[in-house]
C-alpha positions as CSV (number, residue, x, y, z in Angstrom):
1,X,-50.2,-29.5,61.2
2,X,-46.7,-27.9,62.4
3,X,-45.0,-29.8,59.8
4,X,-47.8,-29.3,57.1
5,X,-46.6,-25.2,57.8
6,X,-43.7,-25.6,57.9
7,X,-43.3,-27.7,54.7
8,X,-45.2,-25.0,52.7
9,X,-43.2,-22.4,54.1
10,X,-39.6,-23.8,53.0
11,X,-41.7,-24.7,49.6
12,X,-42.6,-21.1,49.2
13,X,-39.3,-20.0,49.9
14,X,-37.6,-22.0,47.6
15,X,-39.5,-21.1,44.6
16,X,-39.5,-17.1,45.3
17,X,-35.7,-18.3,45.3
18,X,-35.9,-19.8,42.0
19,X,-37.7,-16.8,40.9
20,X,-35.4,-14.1,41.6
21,X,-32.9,-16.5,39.7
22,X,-34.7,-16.5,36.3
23,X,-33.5,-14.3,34.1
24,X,-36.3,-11.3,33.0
25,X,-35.7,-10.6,29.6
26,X,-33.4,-7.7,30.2
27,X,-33.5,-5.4,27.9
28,X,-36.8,-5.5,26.6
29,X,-39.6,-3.1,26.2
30,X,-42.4,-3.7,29.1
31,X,-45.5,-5.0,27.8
32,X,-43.3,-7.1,25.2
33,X,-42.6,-11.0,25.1
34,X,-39.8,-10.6,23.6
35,X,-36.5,-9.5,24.4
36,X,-34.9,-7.3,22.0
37,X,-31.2,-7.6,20.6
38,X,-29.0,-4.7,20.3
39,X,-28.3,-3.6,16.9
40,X,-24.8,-4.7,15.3
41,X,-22.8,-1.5,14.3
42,X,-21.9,-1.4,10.2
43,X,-19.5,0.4,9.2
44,X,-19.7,2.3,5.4
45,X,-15.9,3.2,4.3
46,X,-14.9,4.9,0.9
47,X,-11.6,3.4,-0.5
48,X,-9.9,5.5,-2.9
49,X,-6.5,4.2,-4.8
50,X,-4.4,5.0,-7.5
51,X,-5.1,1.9,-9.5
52,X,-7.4,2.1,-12.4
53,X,-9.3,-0.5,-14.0
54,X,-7.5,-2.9,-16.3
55,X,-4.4,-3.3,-13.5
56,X,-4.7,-6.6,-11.6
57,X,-4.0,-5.1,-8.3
58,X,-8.2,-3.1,-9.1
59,X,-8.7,-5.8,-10.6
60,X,-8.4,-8.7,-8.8
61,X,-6.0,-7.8,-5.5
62,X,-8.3,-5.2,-3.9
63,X,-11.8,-7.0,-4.7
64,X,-10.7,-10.1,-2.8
65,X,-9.1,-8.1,-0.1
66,X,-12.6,-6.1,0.3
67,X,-14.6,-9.6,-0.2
68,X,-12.5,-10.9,2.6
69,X,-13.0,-7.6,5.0
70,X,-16.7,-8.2,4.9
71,X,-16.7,-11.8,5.3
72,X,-14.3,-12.3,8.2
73,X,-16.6,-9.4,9.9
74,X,-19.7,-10.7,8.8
75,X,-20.8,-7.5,7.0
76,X,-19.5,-5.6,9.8
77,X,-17.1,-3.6,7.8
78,X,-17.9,-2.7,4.4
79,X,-15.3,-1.3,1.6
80,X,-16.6,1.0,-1.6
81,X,-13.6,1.1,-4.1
82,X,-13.2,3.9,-6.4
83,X,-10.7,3.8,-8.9
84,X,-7.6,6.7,-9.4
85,X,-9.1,10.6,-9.6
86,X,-12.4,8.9,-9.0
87,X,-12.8,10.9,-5.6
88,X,-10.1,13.0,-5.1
89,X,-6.8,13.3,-7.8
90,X,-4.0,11.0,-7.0
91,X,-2.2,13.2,-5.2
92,X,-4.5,14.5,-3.0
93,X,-5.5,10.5,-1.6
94,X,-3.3,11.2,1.4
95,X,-4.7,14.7,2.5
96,X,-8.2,13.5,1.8
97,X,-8.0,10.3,4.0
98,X,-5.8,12.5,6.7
99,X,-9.2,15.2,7.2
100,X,-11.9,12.4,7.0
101,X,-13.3,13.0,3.7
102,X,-12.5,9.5,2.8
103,X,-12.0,6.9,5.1
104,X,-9.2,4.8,3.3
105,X,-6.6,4.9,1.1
106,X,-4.3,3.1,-1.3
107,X,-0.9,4.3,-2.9
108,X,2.4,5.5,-2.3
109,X,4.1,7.7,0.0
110,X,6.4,9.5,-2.6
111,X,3.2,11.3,-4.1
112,X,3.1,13.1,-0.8
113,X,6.5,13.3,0.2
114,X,5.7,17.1,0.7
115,X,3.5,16.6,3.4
116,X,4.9,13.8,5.1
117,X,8.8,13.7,3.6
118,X,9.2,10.0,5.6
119,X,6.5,8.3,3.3
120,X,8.5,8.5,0.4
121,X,10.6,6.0,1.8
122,X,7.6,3.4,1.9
123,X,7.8,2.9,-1.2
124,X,11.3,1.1,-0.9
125,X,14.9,2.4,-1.3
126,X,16.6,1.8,-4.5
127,X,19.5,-0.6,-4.2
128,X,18.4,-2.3,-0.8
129,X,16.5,-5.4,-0.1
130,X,16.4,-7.6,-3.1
131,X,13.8,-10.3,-2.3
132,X,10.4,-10.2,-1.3
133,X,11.6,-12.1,2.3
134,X,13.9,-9.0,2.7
135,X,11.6,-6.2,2.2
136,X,9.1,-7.9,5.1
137,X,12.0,-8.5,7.2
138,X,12.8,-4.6,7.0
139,X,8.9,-3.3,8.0
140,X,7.9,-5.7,10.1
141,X,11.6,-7.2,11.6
142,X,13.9,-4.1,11.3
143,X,11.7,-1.7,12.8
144,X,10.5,0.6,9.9
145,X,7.0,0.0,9.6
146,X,6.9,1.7,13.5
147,X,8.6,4.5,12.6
148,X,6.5,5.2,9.3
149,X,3.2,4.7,11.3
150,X,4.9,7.3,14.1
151,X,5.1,10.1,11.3
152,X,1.8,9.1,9.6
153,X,-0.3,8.9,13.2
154,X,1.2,13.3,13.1
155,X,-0.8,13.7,10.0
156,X,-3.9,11.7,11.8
157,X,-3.3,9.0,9.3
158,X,-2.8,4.8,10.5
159,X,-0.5,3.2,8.1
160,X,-2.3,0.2,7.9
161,X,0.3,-2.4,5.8
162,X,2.8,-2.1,3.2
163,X,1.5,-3.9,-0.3
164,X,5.0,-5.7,-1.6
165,X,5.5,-7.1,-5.0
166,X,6.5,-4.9,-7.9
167,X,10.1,-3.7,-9.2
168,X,10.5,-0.1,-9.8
169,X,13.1,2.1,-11.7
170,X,12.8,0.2,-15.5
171,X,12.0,2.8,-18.2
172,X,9.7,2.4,-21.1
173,X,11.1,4.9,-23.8
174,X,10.0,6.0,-27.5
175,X,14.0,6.1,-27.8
176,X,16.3,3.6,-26.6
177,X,18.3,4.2,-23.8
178,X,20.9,1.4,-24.0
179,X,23.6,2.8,-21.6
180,X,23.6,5.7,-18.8
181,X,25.2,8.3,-21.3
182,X,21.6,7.8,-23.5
183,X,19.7,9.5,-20.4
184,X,21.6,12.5,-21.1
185,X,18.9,15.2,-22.3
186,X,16.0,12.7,-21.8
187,X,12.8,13.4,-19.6
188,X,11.7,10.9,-17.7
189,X,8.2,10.5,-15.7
190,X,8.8,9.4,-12.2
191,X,8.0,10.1,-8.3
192,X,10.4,10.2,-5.5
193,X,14.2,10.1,-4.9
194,X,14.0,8.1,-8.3
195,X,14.1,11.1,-10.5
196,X,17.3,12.0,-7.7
197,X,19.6,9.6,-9.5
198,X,18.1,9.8,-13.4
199,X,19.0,13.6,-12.8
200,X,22.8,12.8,-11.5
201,X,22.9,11.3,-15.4
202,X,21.7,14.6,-17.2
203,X,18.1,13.5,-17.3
204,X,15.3,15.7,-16.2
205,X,11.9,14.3,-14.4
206,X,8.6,15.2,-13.8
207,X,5.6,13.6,-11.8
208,X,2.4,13.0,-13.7
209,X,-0.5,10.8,-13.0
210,X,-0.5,7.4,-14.2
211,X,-3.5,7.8,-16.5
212,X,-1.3,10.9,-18.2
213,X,1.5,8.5,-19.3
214,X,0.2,7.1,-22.3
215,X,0.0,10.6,-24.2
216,X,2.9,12.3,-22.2
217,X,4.7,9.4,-24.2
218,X,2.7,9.6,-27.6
219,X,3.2,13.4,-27.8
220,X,7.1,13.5,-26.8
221,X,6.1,15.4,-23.8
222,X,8.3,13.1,-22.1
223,X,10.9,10.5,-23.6
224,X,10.2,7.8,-21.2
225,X,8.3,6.6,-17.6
226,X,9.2,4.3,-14.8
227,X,5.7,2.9,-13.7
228,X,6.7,0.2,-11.7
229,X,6.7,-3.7,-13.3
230,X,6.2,-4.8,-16.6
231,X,2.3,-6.0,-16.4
232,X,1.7,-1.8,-15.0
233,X,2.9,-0.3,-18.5
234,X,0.8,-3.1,-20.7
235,X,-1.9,-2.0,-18.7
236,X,-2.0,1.3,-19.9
237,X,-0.6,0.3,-23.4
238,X,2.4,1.7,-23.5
239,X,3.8,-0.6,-25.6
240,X,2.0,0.8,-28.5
241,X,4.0,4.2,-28.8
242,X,7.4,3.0,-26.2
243,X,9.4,0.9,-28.1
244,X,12.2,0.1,-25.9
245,X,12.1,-1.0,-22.3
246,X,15.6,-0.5,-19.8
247,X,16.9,-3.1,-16.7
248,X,17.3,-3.7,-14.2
249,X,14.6,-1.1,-12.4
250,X,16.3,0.5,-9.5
251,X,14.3,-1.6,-6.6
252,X,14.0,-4.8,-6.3
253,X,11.3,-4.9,-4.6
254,X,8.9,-1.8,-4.4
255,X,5.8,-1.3,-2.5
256,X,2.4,0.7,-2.2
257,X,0.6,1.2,1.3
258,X,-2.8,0.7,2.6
259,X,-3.5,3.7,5.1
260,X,-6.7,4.8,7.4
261,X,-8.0,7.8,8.6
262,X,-6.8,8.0,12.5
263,X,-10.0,8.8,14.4
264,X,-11.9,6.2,11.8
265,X,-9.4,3.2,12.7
266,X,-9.6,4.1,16.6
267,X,-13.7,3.8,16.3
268,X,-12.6,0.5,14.9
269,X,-13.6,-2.2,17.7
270,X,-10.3,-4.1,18.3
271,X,-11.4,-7.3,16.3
272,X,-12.3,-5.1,13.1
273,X,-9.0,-3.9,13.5
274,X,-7.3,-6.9,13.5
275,X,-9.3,-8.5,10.8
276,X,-8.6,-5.3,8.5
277,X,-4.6,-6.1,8.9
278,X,-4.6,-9.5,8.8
279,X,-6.8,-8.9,5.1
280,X,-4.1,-6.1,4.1
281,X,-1.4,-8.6,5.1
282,X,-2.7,-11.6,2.7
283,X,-3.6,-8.7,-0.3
284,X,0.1,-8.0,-0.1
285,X,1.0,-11.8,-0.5
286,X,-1.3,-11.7,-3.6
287,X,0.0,-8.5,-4.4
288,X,3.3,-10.0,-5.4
289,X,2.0,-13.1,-6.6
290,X,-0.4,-11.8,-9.2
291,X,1.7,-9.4,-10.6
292,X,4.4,-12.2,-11.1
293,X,2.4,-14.1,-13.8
294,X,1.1,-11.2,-15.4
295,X,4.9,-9.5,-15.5
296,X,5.4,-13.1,-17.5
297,X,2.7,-12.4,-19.6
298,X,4.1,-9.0,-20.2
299,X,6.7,-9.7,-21.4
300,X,5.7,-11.6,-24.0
301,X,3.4,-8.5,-24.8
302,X,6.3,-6.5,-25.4
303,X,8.2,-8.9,-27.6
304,X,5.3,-9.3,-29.8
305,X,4.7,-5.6,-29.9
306,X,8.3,-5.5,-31.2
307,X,9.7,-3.4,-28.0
308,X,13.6,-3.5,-27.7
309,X,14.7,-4.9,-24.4
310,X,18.3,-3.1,-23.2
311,X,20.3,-3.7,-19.9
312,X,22.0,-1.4,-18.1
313,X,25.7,-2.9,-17.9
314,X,27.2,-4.4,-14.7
315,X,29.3,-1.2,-14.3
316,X,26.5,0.9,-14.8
317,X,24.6,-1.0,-12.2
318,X,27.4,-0.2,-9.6
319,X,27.3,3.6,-11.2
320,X,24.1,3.7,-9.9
321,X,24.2,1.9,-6.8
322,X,26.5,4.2,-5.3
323,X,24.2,7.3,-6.8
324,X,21.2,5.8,-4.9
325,X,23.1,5.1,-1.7
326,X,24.2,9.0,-2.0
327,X,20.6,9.8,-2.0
328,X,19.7,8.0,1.1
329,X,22.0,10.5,2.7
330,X,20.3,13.5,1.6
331,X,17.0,11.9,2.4
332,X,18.0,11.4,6.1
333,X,18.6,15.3,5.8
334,X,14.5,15.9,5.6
335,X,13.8,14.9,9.4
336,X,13.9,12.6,12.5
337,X,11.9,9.9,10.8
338,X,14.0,9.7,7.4
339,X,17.1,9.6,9.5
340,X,16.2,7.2,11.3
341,X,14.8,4.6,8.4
342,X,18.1,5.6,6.6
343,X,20.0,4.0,10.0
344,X,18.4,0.9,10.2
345,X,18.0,0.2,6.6
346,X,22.6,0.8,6.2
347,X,21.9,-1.4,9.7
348,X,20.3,-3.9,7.7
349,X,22.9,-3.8,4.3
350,X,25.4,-4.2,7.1
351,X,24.2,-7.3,8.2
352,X,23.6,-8.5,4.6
353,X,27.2,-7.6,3.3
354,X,25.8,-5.3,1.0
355,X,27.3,-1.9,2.6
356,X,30.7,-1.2,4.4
């Protein structure tokens, strides 16, 4: 009978041991069978740019970067695009995305040089890095991408990732400009230090929006636009009243910027964050390789549209390579940040044997 007791009594004790072991469903609501997951967190963002329908960085870059966003975070993170002056004007994408009214951003830096003098130089510096291999070598390798998101985290802004891909400096004119003496007089539409070195030829600049190009053109407001590549002016038609179409553009390679609102990319759990760059990483990629074919494309555009093509000459070119490279020393006047890009990008022609 001893052993009958204690049998029981290690029997007992063993399944109030396997009991406490269980797990209870915790979490859920008492009186329910159930237990109840805790909701997944979405996040809603507005994406403004300064792209416009018809441009195959609207239409096709920025849809399959979005598409991809919401995939690899399994509807975590969802992008709205809006297209140029949709939200706020071009030029106002920066302050907009910097106090929260929208969430992200796309364009260029020289559009708010004012505010944040360093960002002008995200867009690239005329006369520097002429592949695509250089350029990523310069952000990511050479240190500039840090310093640019140092002076953009001031103005409570994350510089997400440069976009690479598109020359800039060619003008589109409704006169030909067939040596430097032609810009003499001539008004040219462009944003940054660019308009710097057109001026050091006798040409004046201004700074419109993109969608004002076509009839600044058509109504001789202005004689002429740099845009950026050739596929960027046949989207807008320009071709129809600008007859004649200048080389090389002043940059190689050129680039636009995807950027963040500060506090929005900090409540950004640290895999949405890394799926958002890796995304802006691969749009740049297709960035440049979309824009190639349809620059191919464009050109053929142009020739059937009867537009003149004129180059620069070689001693031009030099002309206005030293220009440009006298520009980057009054841009490393503005502040701390310019200066320092300035360094490590004559670093950098240093160590391509491109500067002295």
């Amino acid at each position: 009978m001893l052993k009958v007791r204690k049998w029981l009594f290690l029997t007992m004790l063993i399944v109030s041991l396997v009991a406490l072991l269980i797990p209870t469903g915790c979490g859920e609501e008492e009186g329910e069978g159930e237990p109840t997951a805790t909701p997944t967190k979405v996040y809603e963002w507005s994406f403004q740019t300064s792209e416009s329908p018809g441009m195959v960085s609207y239409d096709k870059v920025f849809p399959d970067f979005i598409e991809s966003v919401e995939k690899m975070s399994d509807g975590r993170l969802k992008l709205t695009m809006y297209p140029g002056g949709a939200l706020v004007p071009l030029t106002e994408i920066h302050n907009a995305v910097a106090d929260g009214t929208i969430e992200m951003g796309f364009s260029t830096g020289a559009f708010w040089a004012g505010t944040v003098p360093v960002g002008v130089l995200a867009l690239g510096l005329p006369f520097s890095c002429e592949t695509m291999e250089e350029m990523e070598v310069w952000y990511y390798e050479r240190g500039v991408l840090d310093v640019l998101r140092d002076a953009y985290a001031e103005q409570n802004v994350h510089l997400l990732s440069p976009l690479i891909g598109v020359p800039y400096g060619s003008i589109m004119s409704s006169e030909p400009i067939e040596s430097l003496d032609d810009l003499d007089g001539k008004n040219i539409r462009t944003i940054g230090y660019f308009g710097s070195i057109w001026e050091a030829f006798g040409a004046t600049t201004t700074m419109t929006d993109i969608s004002e190009i076509y009839t600044s053109v058509a109504q001789g407001i202005v004689d002429g636009a740099n845009i950026g590549n050739p596929a960027r002016f046949v989207a807008i038609n320009l071709q129809d009243v600008a007859k004649y179409y200048t080389m090389p553009p002043l940059s190689s390679y050129a680039s636009g910027e995807f950027f963040v609102n500060l506090d929005d990319w900090n409540d950004l759990p640290d895999d949405l964050q890394e799926i958002l760059t890796v995304a802006a990483q691969r749009a740049s990629t297709g960035f440049a390789t979309y824009f190639a074919y349809e620059d191919a494309e464009a050109l053929e555009t142009f020739r059937d549209a009867g537009v003149e093509i004129n180059w620069f000459s070689d001693e031009e070119v030099e002309e206005l390579r030293e220009v440009a490279v006298g520009v980057w020393d009054q841009l490393a006047l503005q502040d701390e940040y310019t200066a320092e890009i300035i360094d490590l990008t004559k670093d950098y022609m240093r160590y391509l044997g491109r500067l002295d």
